[in-house]
SERO-725403 format. One record per atom (N, C-alpha, C): residue in one letter; x, y, z. Coordinates in steps of 0.2 Angstrom, whole numbers, padded with zeros to 4 digits, always signed. Atoms other than C-alpha are relative to their C-alpha. Layout:
% SERO-725403
aXYZ
...
% end
This chain:
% SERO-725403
x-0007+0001+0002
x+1065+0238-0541
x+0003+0007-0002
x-0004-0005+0004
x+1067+0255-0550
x+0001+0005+0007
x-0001-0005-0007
x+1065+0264-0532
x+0005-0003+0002
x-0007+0003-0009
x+1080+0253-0522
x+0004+0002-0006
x-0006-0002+0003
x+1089+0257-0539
x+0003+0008+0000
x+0002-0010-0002
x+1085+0277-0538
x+0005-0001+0009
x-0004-0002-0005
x+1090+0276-0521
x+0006-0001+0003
x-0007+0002-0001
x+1106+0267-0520
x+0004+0005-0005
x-0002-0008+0002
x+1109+0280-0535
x+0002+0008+0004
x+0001-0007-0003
x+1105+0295-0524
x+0007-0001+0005
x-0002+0003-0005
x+1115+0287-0509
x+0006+0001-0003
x-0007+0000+0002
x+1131+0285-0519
x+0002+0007-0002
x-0003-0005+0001
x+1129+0301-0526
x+0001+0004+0006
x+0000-0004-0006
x+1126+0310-0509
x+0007+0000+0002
x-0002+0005-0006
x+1140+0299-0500
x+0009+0005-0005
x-0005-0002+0003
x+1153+0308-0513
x+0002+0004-0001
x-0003-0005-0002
x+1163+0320-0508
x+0006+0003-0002
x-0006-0003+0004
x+1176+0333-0516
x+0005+0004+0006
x-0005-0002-0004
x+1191+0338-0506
x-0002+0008+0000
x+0003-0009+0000
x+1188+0357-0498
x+0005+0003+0001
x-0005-0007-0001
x+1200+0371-0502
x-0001+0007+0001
x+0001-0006-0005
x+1195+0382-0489
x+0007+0001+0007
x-0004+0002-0005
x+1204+0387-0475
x-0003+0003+0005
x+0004-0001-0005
x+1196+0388-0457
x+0006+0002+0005
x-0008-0002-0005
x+1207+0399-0445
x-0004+0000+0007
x-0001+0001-0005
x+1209+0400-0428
x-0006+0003+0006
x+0006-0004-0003
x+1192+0412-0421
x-0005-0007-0004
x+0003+0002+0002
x+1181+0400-0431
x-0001-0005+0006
x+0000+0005-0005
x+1185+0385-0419
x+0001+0004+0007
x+0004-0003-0006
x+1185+0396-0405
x-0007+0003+0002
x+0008+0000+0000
x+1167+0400-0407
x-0003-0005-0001
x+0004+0008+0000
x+1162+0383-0409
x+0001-0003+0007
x+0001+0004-0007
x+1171+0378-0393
x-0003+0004+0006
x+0001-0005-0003
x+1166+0394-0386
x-0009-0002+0001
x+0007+0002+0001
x+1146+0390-0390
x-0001-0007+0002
x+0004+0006-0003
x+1147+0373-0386
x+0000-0002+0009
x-0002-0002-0006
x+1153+0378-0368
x-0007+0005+0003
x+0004-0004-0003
x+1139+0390-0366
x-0007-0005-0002
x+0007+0006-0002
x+1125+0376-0370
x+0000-0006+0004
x+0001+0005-0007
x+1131+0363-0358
x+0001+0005+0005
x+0001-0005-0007
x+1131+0377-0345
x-0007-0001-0002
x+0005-0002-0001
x+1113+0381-0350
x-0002-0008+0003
x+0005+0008-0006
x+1108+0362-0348
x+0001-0002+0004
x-0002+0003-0007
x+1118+0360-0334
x-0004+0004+0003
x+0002-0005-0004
x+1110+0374-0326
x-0009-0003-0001
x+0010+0000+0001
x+1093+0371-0332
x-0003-0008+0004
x+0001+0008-0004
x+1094+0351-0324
x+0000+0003+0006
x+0001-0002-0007
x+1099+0359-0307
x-0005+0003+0004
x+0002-0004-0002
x+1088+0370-0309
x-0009-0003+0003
x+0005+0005-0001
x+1074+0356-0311
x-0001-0005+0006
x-0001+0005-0008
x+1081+0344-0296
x-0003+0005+0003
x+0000-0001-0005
x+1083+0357-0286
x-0006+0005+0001
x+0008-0003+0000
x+1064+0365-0288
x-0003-0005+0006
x+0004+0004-0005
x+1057+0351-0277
x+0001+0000+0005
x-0005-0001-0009
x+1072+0351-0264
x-0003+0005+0004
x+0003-0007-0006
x+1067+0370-0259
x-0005-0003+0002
x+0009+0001-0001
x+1048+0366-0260
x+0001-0002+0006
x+0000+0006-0007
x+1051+0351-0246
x+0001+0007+0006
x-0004-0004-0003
x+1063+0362-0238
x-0005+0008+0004
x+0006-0007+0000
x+1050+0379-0238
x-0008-0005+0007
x+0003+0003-0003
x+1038+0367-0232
x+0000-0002+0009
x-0004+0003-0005
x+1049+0359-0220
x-0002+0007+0006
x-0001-0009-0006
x+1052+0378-0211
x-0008+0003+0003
x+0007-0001+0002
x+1032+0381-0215
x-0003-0004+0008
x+0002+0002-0004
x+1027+0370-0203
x+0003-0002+0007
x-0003+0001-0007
x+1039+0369-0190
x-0001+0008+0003
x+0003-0005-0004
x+1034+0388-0187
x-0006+0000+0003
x+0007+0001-0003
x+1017+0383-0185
x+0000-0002+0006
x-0001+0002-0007
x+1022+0370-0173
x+0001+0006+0004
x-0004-0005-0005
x+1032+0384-0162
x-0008+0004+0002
x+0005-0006-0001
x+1017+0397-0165
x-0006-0006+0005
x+0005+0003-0004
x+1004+0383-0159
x+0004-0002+0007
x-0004+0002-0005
x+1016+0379-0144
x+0000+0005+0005
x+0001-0008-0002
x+1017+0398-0140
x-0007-0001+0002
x+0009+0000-0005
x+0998+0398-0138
x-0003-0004+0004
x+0004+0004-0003
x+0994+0384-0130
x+0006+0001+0009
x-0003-0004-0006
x+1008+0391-0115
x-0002+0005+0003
x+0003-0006-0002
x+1001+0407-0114
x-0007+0000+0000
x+0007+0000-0001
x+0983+0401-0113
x+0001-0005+0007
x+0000+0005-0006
x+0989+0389-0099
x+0000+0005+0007
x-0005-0005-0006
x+0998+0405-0089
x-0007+0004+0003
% end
């Protein structure tokens, strides 16, 4: 009982807030927009950069084998001639 009353004490006090006489000028908020622009670049980058890791791979692959094909197709004409 003494703990939920402690905490509901702590909770009100935390939750109570004083009016702030600061003032926040016009570069502060442009650094925040400016920063939160340069980390959805990096996530966006960093996603595409995870999709598109497997797309090459295939792709690399893809070319990998289809020179072989040609190069075995090559040899098997020039050992017939």
């Amino acid at each position: 009982m003494k703990l939920r009353i402690s905490l509901m004490m702590l909770a009100a006090v935390a939750s109570y807030a004083t009016p702030a006489a600061a003032y926040v000028g016009p570069g502060a908020g442009l650094s925040v927009v400016s920063a939160l622009i340069g980390v959805l670049l990096a996530v966006g980058a960093a996603a595409v950069f995870v999709v598109g890791w497997p797309i090459r791979r295939m792709l690399r692959r893809r070319k990998l084998a289809a020179a072989q094909r040609l190069t075995q197709q090559e040899t098997r004409t020039s050992a017939m001639r």
